[in-house]
C-alpha atoms as a printed R data frame, in Angstrom:
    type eleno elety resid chain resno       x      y       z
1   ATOM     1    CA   UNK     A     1   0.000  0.000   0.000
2   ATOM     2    CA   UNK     A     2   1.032  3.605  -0.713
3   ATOM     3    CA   UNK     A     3   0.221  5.531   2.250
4   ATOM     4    CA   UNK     A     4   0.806  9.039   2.155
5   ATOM     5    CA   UNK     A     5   0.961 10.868   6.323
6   ATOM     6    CA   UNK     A     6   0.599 14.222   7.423
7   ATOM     7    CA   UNK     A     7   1.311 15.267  10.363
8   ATOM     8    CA   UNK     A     8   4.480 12.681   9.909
9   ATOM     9    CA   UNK     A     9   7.004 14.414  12.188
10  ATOM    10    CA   UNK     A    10   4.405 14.260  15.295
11  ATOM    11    CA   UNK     A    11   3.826 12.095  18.448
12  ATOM    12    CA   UNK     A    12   1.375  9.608  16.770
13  ATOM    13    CA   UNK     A    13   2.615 10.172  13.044
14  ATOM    14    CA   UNK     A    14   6.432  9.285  13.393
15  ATOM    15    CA   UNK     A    15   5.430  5.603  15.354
16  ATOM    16    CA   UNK     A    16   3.050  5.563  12.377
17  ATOM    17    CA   UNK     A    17   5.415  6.266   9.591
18  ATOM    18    CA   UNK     A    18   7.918  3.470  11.400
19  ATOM    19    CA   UNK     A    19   5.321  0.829  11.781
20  ATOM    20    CA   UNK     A    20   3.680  1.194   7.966
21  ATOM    21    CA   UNK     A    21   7.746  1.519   6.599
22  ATOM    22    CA   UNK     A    22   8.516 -1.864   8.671
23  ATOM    23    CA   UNK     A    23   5.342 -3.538   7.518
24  ATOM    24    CA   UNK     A    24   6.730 -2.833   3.911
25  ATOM    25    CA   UNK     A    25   3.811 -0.049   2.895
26  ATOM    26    CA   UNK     A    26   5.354  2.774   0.827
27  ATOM    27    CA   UNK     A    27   5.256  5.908   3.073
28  ATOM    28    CA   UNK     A    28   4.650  9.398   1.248
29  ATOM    29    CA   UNK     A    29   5.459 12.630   3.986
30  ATOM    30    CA   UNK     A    30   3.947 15.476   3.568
31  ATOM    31    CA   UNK     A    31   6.267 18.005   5.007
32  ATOM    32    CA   UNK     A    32   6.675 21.979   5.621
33  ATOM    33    CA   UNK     A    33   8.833 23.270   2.868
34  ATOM    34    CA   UNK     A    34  11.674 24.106   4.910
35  ATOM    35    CA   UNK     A    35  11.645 21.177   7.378
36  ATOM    36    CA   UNK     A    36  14.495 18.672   7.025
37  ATOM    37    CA   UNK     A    37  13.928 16.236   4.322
38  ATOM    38    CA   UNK     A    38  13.619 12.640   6.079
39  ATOM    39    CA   UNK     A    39  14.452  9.628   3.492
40  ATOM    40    CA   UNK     A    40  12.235  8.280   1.553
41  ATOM    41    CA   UNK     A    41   9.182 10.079  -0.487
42  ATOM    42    CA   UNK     A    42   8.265 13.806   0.860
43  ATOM    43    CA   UNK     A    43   5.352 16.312  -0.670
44  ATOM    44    CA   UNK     A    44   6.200 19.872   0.358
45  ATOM    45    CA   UNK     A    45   3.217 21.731   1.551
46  ATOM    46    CA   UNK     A    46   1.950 24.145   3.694
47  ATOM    47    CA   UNK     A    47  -1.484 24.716   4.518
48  ATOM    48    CA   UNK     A    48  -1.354 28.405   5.628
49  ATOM    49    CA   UNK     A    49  -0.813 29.145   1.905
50  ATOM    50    CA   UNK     A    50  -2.508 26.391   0.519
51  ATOM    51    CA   UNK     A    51   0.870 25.624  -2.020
52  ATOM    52    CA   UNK     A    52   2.117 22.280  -2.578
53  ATOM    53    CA   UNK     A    53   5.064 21.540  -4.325
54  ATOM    54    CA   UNK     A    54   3.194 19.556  -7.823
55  ATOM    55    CA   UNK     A    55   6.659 18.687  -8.668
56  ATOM    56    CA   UNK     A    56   7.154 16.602  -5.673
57  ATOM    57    CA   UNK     A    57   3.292 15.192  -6.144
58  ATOM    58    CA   UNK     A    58   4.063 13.884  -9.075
59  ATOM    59    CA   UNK     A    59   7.341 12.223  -7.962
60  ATOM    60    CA   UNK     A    60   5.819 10.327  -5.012
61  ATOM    61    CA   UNK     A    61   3.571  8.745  -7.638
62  ATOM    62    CA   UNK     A    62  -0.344  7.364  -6.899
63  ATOM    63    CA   UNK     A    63  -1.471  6.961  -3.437
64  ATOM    64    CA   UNK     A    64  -3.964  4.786  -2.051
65  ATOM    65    CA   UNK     A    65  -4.538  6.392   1.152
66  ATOM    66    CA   UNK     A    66  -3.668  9.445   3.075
67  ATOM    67    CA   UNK     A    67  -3.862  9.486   6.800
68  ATOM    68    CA   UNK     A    68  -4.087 13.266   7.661
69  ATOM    69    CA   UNK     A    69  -2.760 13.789  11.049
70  ATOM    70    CA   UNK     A    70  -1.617 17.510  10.870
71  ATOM    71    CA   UNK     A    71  -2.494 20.198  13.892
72  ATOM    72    CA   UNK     A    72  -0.956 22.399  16.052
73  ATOM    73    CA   UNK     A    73  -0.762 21.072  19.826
74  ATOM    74    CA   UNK     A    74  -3.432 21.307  21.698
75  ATOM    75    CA   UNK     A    75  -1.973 21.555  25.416
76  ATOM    76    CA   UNK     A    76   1.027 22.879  25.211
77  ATOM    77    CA   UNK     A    77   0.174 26.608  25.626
78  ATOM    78    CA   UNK     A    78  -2.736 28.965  26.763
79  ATOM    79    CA   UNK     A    79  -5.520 29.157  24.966
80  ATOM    80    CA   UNK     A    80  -5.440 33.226  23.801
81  ATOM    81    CA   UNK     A    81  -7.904 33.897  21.080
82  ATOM    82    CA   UNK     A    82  -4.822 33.497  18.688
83  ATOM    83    CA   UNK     A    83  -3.995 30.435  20.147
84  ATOM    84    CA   UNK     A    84  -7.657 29.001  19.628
85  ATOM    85    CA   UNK     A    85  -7.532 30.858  16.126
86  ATOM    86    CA   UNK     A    86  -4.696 28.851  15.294
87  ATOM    87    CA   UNK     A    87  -5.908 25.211  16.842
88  ATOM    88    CA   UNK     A    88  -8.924 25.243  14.425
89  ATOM    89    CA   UNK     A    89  -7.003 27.141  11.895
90  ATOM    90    CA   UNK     A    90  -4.334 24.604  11.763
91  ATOM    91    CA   UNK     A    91  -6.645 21.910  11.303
92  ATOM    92    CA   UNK     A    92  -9.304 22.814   8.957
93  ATOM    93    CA   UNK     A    93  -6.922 24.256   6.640
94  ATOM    94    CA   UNK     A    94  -4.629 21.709   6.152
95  ATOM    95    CA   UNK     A    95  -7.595 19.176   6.023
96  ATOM    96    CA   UNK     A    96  -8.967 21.655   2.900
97  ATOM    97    CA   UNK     A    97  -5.462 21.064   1.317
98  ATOM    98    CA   UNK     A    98  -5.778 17.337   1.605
99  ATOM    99    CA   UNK     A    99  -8.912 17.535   0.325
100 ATOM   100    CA   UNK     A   100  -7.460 19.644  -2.494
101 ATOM   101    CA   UNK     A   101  -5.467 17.290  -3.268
102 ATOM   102    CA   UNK     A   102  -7.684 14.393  -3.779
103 ATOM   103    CA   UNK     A   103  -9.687 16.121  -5.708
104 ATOM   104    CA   UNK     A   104  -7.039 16.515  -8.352
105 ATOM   105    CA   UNK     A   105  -5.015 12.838  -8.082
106 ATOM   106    CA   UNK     A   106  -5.337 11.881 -11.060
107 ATOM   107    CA   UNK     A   107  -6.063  8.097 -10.067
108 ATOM   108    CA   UNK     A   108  -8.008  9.778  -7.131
109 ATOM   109    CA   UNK     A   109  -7.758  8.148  -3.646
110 ATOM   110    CA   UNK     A   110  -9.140  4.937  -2.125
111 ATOM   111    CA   UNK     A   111  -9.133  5.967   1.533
112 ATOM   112    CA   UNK     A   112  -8.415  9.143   3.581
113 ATOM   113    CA   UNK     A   113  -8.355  8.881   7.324
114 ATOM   114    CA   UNK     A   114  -8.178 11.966   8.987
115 ATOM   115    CA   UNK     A   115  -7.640 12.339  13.079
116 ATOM   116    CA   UNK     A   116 -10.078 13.896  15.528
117 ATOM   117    CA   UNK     A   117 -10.669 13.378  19.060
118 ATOM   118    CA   UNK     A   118 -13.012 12.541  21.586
119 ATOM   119    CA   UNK     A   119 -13.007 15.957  22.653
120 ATOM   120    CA   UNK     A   120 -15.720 15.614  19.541
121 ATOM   121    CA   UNK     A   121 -18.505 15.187  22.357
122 ATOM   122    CA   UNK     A   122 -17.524 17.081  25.045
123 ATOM   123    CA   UNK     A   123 -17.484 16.881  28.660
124 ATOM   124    CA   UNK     A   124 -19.730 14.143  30.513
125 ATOM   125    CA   UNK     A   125 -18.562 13.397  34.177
126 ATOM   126    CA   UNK     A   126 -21.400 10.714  34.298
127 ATOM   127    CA   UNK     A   127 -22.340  9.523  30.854
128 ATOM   128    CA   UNK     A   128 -20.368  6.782  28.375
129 ATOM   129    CA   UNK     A   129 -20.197  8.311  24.829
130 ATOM   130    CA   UNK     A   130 -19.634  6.360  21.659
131 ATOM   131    CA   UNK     A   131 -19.622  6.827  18.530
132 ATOM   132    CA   UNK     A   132 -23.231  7.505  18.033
133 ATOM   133    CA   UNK     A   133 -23.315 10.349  20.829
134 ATOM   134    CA   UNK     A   134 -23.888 13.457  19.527
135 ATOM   135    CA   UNK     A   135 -21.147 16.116  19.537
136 ATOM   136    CA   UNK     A   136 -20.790 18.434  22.610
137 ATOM   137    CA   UNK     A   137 -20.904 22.791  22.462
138 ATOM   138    CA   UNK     A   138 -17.366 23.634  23.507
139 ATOM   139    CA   UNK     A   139 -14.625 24.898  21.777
140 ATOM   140    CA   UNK     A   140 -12.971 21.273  21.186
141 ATOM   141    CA   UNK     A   141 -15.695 20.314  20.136
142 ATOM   142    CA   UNK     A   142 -16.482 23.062  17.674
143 ATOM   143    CA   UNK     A   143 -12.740 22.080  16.695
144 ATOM   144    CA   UNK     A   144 -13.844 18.333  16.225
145 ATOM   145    CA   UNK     A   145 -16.794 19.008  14.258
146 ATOM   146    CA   UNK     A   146 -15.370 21.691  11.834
147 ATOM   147    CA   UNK     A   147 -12.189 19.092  11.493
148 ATOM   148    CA   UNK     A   148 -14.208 16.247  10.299
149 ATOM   149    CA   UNK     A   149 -16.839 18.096   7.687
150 ATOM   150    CA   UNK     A   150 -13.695 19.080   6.004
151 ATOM   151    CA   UNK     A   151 -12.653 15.727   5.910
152 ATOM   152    CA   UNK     A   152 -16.245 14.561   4.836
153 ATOM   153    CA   UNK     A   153 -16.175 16.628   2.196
154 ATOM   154    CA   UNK     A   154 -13.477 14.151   0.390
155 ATOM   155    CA   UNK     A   155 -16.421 11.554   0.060
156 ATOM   156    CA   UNK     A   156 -17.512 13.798  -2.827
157 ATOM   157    CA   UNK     A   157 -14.799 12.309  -5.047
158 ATOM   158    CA   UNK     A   158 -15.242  8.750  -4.411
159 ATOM   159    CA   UNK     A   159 -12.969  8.532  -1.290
160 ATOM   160    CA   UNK     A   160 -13.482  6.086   1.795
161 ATOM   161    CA   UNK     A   161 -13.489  8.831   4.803
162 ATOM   162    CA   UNK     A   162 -12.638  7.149   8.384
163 ATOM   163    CA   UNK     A   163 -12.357  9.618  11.590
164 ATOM   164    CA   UNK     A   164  -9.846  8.968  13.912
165 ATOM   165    CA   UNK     A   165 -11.388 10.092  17.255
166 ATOM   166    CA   UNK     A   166  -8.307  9.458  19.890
167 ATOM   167    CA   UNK     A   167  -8.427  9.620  23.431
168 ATOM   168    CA   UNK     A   168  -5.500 10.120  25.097
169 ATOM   169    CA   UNK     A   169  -2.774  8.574  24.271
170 ATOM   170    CA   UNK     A   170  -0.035  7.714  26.850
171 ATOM   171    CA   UNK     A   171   3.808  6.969  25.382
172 ATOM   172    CA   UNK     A   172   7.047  8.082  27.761
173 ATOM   173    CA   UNK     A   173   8.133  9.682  24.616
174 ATOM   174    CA   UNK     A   174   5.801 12.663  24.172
175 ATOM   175    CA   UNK     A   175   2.494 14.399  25.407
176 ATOM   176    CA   UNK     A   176   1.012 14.606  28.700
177 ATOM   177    CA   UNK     A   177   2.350 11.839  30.048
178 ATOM   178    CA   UNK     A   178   6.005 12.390  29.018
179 ATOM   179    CA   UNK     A   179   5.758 15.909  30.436
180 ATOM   180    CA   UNK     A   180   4.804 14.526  34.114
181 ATOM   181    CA   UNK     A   181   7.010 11.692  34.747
182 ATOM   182    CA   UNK     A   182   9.484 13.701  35.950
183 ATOM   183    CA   UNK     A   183   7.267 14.565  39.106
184 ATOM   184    CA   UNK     A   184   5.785 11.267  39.517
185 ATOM   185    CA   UNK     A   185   9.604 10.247  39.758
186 ATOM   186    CA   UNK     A   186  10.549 12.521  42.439
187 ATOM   187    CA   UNK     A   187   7.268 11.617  43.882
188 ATOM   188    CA   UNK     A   188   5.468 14.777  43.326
189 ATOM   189    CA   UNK     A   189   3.050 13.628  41.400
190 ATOM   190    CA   UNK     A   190  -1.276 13.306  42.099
191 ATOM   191    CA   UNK     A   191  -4.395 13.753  41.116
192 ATOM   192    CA   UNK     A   192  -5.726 16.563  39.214
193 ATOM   193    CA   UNK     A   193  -8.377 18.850  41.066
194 ATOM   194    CA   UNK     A   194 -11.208 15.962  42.223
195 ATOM   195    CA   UNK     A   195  -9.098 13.210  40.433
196 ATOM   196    CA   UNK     A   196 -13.022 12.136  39.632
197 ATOM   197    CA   UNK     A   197 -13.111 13.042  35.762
198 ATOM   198    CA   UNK     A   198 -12.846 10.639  33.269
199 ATOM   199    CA   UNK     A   199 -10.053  9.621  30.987
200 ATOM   200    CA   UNK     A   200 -10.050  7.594  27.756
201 ATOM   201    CA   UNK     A   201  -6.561  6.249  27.599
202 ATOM   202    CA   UNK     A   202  -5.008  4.646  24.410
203 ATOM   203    CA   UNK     A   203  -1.104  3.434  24.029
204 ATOM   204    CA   UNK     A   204   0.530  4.254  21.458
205 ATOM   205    CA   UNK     A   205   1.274  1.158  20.308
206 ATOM   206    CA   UNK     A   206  -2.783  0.842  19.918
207 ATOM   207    CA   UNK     A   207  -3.219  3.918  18.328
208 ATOM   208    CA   UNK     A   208  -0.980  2.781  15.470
209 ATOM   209    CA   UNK     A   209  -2.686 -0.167  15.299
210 ATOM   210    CA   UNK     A   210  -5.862  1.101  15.040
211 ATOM   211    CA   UNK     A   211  -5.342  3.413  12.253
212 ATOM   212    CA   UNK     A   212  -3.605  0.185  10.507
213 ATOM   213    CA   UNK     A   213  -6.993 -1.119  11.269
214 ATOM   214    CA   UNK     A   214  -8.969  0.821   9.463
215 ATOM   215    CA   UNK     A   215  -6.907  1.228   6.810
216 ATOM   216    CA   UNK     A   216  -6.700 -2.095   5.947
217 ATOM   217    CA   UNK     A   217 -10.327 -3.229   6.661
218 ATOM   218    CA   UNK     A   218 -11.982 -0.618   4.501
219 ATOM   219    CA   UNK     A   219 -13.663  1.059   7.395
220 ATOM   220    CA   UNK     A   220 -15.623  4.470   6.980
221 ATOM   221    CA   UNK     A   221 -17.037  6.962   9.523
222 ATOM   222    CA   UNK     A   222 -15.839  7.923  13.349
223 ATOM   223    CA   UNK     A   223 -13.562  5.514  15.430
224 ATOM   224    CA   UNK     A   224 -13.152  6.241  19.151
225 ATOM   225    CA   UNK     A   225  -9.388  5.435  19.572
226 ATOM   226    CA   UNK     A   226  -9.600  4.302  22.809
227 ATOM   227    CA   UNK     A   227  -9.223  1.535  25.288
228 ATOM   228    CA   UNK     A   228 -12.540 -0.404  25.974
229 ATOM   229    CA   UNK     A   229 -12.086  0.010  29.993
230 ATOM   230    CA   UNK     A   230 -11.570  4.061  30.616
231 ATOM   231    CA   UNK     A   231 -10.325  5.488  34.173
232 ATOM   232    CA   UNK     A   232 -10.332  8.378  36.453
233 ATOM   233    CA   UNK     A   233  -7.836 10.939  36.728
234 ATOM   234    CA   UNK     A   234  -7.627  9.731  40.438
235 ATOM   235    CA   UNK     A   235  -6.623  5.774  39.033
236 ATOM   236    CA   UNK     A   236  -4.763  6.748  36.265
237 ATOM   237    CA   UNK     A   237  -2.314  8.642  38.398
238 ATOM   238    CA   UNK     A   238  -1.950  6.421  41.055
239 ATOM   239    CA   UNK     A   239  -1.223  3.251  38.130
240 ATOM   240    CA   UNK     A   240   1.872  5.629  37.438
241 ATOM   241    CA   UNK     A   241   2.886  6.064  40.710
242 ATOM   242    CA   UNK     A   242   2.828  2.948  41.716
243 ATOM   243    CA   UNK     A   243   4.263  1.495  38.638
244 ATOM   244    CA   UNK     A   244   7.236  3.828  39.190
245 ATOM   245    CA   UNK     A   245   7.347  2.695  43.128
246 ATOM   246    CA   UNK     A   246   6.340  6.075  44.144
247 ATOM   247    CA   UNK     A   247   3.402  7.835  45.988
248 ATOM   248    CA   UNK     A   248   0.541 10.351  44.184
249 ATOM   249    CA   UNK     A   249  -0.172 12.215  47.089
250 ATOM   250    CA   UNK     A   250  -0.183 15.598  46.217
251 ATOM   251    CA   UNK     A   251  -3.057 16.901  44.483
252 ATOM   252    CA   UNK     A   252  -2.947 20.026  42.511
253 ATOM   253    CA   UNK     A   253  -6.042 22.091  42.848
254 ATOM   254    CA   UNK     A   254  -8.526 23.392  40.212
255 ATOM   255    CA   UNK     A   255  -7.147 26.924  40.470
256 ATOM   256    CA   UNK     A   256  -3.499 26.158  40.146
257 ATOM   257    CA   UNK     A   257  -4.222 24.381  37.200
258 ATOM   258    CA   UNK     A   258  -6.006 27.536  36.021
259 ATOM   259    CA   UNK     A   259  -3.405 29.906  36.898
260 ATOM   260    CA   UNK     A   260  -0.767 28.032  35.474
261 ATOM   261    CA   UNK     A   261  -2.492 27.063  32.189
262 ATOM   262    CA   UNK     A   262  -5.227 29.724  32.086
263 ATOM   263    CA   UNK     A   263  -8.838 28.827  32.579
264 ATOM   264    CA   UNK     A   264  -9.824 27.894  28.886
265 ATOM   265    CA   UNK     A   265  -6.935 25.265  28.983
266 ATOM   266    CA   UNK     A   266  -7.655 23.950  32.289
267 ATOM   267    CA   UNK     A   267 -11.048 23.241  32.520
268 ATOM   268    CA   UNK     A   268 -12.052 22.723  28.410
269 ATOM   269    CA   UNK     A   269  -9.247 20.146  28.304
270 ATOM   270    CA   UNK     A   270  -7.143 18.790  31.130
271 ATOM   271    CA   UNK     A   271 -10.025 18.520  33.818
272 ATOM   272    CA   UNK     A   272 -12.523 17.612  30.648
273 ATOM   273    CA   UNK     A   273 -14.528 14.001  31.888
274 ATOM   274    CA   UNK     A   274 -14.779 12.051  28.907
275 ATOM   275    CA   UNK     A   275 -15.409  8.542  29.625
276 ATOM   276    CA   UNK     A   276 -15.662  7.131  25.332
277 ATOM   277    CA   UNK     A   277 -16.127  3.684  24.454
278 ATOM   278    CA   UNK     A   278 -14.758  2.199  21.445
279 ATOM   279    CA   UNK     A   279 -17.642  0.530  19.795
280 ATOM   280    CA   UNK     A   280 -17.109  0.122  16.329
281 ATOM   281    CA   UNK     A   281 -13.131 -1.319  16.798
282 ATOM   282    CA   UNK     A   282 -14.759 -3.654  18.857
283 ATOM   283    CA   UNK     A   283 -17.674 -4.709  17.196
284 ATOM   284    CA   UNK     A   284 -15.275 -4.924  14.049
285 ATOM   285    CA   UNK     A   285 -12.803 -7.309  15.523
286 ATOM   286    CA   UNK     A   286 -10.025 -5.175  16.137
287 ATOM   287    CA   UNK     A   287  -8.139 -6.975  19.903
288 ATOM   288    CA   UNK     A   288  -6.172 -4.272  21.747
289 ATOM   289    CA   UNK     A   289  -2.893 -5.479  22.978
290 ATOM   290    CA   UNK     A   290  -3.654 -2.913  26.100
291 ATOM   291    CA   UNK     A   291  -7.175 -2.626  26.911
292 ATOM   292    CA   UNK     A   292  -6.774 -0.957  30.530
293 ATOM   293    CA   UNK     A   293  -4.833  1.470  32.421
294 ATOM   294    CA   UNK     A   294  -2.610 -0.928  34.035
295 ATOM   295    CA   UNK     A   295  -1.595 -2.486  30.770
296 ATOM   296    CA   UNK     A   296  -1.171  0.904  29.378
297 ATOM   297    CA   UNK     A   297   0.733  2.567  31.765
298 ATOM   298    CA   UNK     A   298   3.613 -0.616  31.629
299 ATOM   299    CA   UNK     A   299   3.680 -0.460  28.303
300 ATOM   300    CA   UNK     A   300   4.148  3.621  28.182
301 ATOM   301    CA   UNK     A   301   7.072  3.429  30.691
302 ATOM   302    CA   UNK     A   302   8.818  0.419  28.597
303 ATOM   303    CA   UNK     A   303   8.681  2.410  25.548
C-alpha cells in the first residue's frame, strides 16, 4: 500500500510512519517546505498558503490512502484567542489542502483517514459516549466538528473517509504523560483537582494499530481510539505512581491548574470528563494489545 501521512514528524505520526515503513507499505510525507527532508518520499506543503510543491506530487507517484494527522498542539500553551484561532485554523486548513489534493489525483484516492478526538462530544462526568453520541458545544468540540466536515467533504470524489477520534494517548516519549514523569519520579506527582473526571486512555502502540486497522479493513465513519475500559484521573495517576514505586499524594487544585495554564486550557481540556467507548473497533474485531490502564501505563514506561 502507498500511504501518504501528514502530520508525519508528530507524536502519533512518526510511530506511524515506522510501523507502515517496517510492515513494507510505501510511506509518502507530507512536510513543511523548509523542514528537514527525512528519506524516503516527501510532498512539500503548507497549509497556511494552501501551495504544494506539484513537482514533488508527481514524484511520489499514486497513493492509495492518506492518513491526515496535521495540527498544532493542543496543550502545550494557553488558549489566547490566537492560540484558539490557530488550533482550528491549523486543522481545517490543512484538512482543505488534503482535500485539495484528492480532488485533483489523477487516479483519485481509495481511503483518507483523517484524526479527531473525543473531545468531539464534550465533557460528561457521568455519561459513556460512543460513537453515536452526539457532539458536545465547547470549543474542542467546535474544533472536532469543523475538522471532520472538512474531511467529509473528500467523500464527494469517491474517497473512503474514516475519523480517527483518539483519546488520550499515553507513550514516555511525548504528550502529557512524558511531560509529568518527571514529578511522579521525584514523587510529586497526584491527582488533578477531584481526580473524579474521566479519561479515555489509548497506548501508542494501539493507536498505530488502530489506524492500521482501518486502513486495511476498509472502514468508513468515526472511530473512538480508545481503550474499551476508561479510568479516572484519580486511578490513572496512582497506576503511574505505583508502577514507578512512588506515591501520588499531592493533588494540585482546580485553580493552580487555572493559573498556570489559564482557565480555557484547564477546565475545556485537562479537567474535561470524557469517559468514550470504542464501539465500532470492537464490534469490528479489532483486539487491543492494552485494553486498561494498568496495561497501558507498563507499556508507556517500557517504551
Amino acid at each position: 500500500m502507498r500511504v501518504g501521512v501528514t502530520g508525519s514528524s508528530g507524536l502519533i505520526g512518526r510511530s506511524l510512519v515506522q510501523a507502515l515503513s517496517a510492515r513494507g507499505d510505501q510511506v509518502v510525507r507530507f512536510v513543511r517546505p523548509g523542514a528537514v527532508s527525512p528519506d524516503g518520499a516527501v510532498v512539500r506543503w503548507d497549509p497556511t498558503t494552501r501551495d504544494v510543491d506539484e513537482t514533488d506530487l508527481r514524484r511520489a507517484g499514486p497513493l492509495d490512502a492518506i492518513v491526515n494527522l496535521a495540527g498544532t498542539g493542543i496543550g502545550d500553551r494557553r488558549w489566547t484567542a490566537a492560540r484558539r484561532q490557530a488550533i482550528v485554523h491549523s486543522r481545517v486548513a490543512a484538512t482543505d489542502l488534503v482535500v485539495e489534493i484528492i480532488e485533483h489525483l489523477p487516479g483519485g484516492l481509495a481511503a483518507l483517514v483523517s484524526a479527531s478526538a473525543v473531545g468531539y462530544y464534550g465533557s460528561h462526568p457521568k455519561a459513556i459516549v460512543d460513537e453515536s453520541s452526539p457532539p458536545g458545544t465547547d470549543f474542542l468540540a467546535t474544533v472536532c466538528r469543523q475538522w471532520e466536515d472538512a474531511a467529509s467533504r473528500a467523500q464527494r470524489f469517491g474517497t473512503r473517509v474514516a475519523l480517527a477520534r483518539t483519546g488520550v494517548v499515553l507513550t514516555a516519549a511525548g504528550g502529557a504523560l512524558a511531560r509529568q514523569l518527571p514529578l511522579f519520579r521525584r514523587g510529586l506527582g497526584g491527582p488533578l483537582a477531584s481526580g473524579r473526571q474521566w479519561v479515555s486512555p489509548i497506548s501508542l502502540v494501539d493507536e498505530v494499530r488502530a489506524i492500521q486497522w482501518i486502513l486495511d479493513t476498509d472502514q468508513a465513519g468515526p472511530h473512538n481510539l480508545v481503550a474499551p475500559t476508561a479510568t479516572t484521573n484519580a486511578d490513572l495517576t496512582a497506576t503511574v505512581a505505583r508502577a514507578l514505586g512512588r506515591r501520588a499524594a499531592w493533588r494540585v487544585p482546580a485553580v493552580a491548574l487555572d493559573l498556570a495554564l489559564g482557565r480555557g486550557l484547564s477546565r475545556e481540556a485537562v479537567l474535561a470528563s470524557q469517559q468514550a467507548h470504542p464501539r465500532r473497533l470492537l464490534e469490528e474485531g479489532f483486539a487491543f494489545q492494552h485494553p486498561d490502564v494498568n496495561a497501558i501505563v507498563a507499556a508507556a514506561l517500557a517504551s
